[in-house]
C-alpha positions in Angstrom: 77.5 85.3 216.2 74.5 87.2 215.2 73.7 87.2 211.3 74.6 91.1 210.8 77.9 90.4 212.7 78.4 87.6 210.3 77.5 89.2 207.4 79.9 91.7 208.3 82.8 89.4 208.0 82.2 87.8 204.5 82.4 91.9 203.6 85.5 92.2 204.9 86.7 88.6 204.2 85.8 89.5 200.1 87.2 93.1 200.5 90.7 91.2 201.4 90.3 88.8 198.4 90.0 91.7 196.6 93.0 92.9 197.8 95.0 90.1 197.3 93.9 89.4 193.4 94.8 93.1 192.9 98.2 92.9 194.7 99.0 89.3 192.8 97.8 90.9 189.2 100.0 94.3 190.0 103.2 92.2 190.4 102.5 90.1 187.2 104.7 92.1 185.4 107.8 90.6 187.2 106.8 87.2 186.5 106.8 86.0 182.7 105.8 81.8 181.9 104.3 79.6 184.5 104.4 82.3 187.2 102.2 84.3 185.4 99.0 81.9 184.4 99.3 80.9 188.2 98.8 84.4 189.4 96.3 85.1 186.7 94.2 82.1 187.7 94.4 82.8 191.5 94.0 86.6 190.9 90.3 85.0 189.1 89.6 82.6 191.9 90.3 85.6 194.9 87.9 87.7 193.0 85.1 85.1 191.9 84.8 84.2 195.6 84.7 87.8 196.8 81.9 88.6 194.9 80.6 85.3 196.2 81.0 86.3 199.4 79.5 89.8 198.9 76.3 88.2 197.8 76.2 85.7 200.5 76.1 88.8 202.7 73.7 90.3 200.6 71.1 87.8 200.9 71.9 87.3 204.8 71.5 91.1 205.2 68.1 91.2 202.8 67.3 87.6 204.8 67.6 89.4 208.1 65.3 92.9 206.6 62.2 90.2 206.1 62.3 89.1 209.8 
């Protein structure tokens, strides 16, 4: 797989994190006690490595620019 190709997929691999810590942190509501600091701290970890993965594609993409 060529870098832009790959680059490509950590975008849309972080755009579904994102996706996932939104839809987890919309239904938090429901869930009251443990429930809730578990979605909370998974809604953070789906987010923090989204916008990991958004800079690793960054600095693939600027990488690939230099070449």
């Amino acid at each position: 797989m060529n870098e832009k190709a790959r680059a490509g997929v950590y975008v849309l691999a972080a755009v579904y994190l994102f996706y996932m810590a939104y839809q987890m942190f919309s239904v938090r509501m429901d869930n009251g006690g443990n429930d809730y600091t578990l979605m909370m701290i998974f809604s953070a970890v789906f987010v923090i490595c989204g916008l990991g993965l958004i800079a690793i594609a960054i600095y693939m993409m600027k990488k690939n620019e230099k070449k």
